[in-house]
Biopython code that builds the backbone (N, CA, C, O; Angstrom):
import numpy as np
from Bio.PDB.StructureBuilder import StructureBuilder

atoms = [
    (1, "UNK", "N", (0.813, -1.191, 0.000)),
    (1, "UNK", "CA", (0.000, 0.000, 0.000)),
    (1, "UNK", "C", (0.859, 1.258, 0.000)),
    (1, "UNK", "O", (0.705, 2.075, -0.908)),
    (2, "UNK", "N", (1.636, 1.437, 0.836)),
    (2, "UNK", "CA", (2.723, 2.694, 0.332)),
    (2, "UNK", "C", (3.385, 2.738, -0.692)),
    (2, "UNK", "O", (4.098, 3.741, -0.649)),
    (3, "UNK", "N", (3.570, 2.008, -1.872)),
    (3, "UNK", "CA", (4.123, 1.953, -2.591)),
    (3, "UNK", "C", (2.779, 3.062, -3.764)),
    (3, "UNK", "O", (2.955, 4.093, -4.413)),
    (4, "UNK", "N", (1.586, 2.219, -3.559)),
    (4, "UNK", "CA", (0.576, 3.477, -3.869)),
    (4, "UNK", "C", (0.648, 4.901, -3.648)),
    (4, "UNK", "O", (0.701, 5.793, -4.495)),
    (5, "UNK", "N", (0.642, 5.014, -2.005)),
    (5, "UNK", "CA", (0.589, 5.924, -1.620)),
    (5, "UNK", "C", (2.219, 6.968, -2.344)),
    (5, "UNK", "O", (2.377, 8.186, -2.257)),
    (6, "UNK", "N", (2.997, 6.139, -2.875)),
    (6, "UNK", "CA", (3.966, 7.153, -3.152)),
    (6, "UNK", "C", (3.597, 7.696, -4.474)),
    (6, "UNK", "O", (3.890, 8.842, -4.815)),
    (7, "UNK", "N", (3.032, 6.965, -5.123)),
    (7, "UNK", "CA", (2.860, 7.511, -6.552)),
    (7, "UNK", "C", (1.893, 7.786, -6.559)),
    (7, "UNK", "O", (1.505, 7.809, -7.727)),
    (8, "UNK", "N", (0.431, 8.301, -5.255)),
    (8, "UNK", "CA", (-0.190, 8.824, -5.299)),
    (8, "UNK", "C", (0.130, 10.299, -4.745)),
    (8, "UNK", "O", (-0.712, 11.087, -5.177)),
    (9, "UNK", "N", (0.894, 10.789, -4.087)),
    (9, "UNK", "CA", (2.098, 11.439, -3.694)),
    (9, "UNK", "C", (2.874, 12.057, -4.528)),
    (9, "UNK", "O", (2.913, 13.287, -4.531)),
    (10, "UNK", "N", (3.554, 11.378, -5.297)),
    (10, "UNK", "CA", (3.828, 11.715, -6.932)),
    (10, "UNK", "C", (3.077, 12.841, -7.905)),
    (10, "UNK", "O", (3.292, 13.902, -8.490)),
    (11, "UNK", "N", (2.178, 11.978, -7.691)),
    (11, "UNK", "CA", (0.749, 12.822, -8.710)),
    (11, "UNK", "C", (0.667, 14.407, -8.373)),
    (11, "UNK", "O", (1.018, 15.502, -8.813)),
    (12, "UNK", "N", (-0.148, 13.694, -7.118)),
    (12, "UNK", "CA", (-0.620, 15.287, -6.977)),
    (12, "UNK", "C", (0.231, 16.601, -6.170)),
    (12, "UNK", "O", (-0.165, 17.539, -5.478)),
    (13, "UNK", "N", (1.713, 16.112, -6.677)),
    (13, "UNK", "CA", (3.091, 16.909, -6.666)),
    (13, "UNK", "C", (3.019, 17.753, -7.660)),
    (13, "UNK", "O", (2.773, 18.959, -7.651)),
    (14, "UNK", "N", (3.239, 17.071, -8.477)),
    (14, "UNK", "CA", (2.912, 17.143, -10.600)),
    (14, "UNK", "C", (1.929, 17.807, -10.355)),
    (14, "UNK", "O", (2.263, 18.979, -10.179)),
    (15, "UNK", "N", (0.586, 17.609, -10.225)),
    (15, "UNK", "CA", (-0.401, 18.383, -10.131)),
    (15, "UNK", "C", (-0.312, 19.646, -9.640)),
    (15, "UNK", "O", (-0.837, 20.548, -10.292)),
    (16, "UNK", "N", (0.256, 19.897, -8.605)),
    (16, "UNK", "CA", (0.585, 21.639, -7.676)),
    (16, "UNK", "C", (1.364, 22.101, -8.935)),
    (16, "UNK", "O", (1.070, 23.074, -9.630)),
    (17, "UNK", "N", (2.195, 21.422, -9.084)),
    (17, "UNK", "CA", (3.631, 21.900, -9.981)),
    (17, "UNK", "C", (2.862, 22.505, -11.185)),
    (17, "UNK", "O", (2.968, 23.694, -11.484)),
    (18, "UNK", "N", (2.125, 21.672, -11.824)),
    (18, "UNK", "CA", (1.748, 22.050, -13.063)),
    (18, "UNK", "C", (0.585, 23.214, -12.776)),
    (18, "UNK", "O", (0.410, 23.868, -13.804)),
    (19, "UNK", "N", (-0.118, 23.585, -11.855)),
    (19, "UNK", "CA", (-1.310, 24.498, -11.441)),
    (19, "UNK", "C", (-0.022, 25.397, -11.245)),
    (19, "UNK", "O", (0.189, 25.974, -12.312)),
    (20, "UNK", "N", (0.479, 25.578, -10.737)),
    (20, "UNK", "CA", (1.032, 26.489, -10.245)),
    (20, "UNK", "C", (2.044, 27.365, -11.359)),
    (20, "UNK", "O", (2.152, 28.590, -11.314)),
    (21, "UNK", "N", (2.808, 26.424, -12.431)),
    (21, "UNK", "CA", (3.297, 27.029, -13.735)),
    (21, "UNK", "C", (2.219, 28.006, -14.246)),
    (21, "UNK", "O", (2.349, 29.212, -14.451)),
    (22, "UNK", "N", (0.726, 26.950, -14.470)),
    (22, "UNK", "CA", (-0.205, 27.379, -15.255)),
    (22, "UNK", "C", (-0.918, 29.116, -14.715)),
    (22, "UNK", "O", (-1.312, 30.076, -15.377)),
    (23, "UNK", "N", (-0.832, 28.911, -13.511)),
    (23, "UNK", "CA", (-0.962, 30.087, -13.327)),
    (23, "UNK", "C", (0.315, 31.164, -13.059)),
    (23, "UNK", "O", (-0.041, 32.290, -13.405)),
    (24, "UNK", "N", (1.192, 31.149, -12.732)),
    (24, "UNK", "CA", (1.938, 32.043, -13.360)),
    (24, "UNK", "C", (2.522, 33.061, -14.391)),
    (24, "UNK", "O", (2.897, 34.224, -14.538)),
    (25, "UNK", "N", (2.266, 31.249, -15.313)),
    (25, "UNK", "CA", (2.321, 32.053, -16.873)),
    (25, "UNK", "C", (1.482, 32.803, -17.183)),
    (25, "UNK", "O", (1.727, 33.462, -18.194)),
    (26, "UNK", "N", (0.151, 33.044, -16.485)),
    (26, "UNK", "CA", (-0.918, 33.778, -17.178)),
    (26, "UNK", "C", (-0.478, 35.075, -16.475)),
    (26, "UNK", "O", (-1.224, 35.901, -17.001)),
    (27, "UNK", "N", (0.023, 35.509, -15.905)),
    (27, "UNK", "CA", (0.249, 36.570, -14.852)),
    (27, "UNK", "C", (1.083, 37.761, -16.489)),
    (27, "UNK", "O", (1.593, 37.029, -17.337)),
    (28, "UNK", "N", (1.177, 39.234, -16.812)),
    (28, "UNK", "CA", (1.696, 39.354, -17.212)),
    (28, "UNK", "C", (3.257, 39.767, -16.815)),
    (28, "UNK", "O", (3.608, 39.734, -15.636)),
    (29, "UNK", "N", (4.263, 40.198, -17.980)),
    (29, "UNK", "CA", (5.852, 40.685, -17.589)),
    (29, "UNK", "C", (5.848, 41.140, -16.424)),
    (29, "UNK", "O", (6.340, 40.659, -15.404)),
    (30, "UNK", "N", (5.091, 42.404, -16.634)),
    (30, "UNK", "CA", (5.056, 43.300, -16.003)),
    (30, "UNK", "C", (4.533, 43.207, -14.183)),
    (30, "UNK", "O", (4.924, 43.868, -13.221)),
    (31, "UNK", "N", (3.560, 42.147, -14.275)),
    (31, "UNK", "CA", (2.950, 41.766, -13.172)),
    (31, "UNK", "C", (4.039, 40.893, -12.286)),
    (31, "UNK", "O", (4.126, 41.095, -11.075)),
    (32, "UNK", "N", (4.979, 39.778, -13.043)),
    (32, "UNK", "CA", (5.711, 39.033, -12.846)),
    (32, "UNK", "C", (7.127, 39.712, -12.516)),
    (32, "UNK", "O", (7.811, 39.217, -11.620)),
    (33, "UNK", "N", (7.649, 41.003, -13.325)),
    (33, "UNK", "CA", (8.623, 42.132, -12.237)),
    (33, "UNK", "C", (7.976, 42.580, -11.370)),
    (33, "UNK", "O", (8.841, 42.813, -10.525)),
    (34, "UNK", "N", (6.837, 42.948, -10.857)),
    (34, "UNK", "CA", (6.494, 43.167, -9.670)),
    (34, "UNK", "C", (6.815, 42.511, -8.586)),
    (34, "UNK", "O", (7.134, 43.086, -7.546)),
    (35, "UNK", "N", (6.753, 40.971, -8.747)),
    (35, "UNK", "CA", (7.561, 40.040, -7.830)),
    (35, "UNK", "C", (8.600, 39.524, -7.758)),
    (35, "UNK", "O", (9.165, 38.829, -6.914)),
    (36, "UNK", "N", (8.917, 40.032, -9.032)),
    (36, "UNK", "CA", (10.789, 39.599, -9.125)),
    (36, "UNK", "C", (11.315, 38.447, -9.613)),
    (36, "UNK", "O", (12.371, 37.814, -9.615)),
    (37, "UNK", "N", (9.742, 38.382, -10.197)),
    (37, "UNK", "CA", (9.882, 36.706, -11.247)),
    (37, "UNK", "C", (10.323, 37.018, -12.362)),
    (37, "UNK", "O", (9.558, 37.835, -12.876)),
    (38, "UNK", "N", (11.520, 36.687, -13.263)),
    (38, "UNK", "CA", (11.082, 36.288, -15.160)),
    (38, "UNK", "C", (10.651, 34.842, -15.487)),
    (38, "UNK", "O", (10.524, 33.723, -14.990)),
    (39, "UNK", "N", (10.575, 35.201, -16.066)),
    (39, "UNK", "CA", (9.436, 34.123, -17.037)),
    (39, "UNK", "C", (10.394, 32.902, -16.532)),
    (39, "UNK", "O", (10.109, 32.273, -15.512)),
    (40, "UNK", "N", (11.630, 32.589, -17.371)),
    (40, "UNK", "CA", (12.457, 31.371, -17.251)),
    (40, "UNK", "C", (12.770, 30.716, -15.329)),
    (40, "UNK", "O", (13.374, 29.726, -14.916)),
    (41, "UNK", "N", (11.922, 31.988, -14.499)),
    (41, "UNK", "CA", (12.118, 31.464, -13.128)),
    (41, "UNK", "C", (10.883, 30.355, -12.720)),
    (41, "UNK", "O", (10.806, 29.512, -11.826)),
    (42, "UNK", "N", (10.014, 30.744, -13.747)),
    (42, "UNK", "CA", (8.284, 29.986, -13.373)),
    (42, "UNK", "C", (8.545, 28.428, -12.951)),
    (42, "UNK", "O", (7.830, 27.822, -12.153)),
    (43, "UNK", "N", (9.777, 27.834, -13.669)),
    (43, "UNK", "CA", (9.800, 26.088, -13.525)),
    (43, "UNK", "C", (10.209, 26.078, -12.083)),
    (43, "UNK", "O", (9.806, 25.307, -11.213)),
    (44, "UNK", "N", (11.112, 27.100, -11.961)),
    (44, "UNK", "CA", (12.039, 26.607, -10.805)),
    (44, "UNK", "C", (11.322, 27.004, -9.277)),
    (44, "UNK", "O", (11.448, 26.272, -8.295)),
    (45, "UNK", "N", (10.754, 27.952, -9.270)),
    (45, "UNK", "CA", (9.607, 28.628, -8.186)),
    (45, "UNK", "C", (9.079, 27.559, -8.193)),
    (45, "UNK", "O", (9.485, 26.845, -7.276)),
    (46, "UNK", "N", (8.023, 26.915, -9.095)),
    (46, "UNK", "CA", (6.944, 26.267, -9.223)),
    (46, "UNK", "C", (7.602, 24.655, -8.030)),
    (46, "UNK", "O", (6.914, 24.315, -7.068)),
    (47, "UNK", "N", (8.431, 24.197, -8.242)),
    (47, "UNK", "CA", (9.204, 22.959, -7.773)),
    (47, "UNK", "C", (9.354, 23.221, -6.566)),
    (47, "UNK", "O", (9.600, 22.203, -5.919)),
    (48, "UNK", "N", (9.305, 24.380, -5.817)),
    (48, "UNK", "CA", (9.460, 24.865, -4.360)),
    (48, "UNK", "C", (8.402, 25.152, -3.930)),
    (48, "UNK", "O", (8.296, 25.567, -2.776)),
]
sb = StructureBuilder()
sb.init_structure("model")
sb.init_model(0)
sb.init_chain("A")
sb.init_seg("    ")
for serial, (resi, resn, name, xyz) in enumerate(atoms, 1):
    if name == "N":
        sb.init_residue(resn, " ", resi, " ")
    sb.init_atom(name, np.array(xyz, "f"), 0.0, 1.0, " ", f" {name:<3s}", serial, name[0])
structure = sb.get_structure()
């Protein structure tokens, strides 16, 4: 059963990760220097 639980764990990692790109990217430049993001930072934020 944990072996489930890890790759259910897995998932909905991927899942934050990918919600969380998805909304970023929609954010514009300009909105995204406001926080001190560029664009090429979205993967690496997103993983934290």
């Amino acid at each position: 059963m944990s072996a489930a639980r890890s790759v259910l764990s897995r998932v909905r990692a991927y899942l934050r990760y990918r919600d969380t790109v998805s909304q970023l990217s929609r954010l514009s430049d300009r909105d995204l220097a406001d926080l001190g993001i560029s664009r090429s930072d979205i993967p690496g934020i997103a993983r934290h």
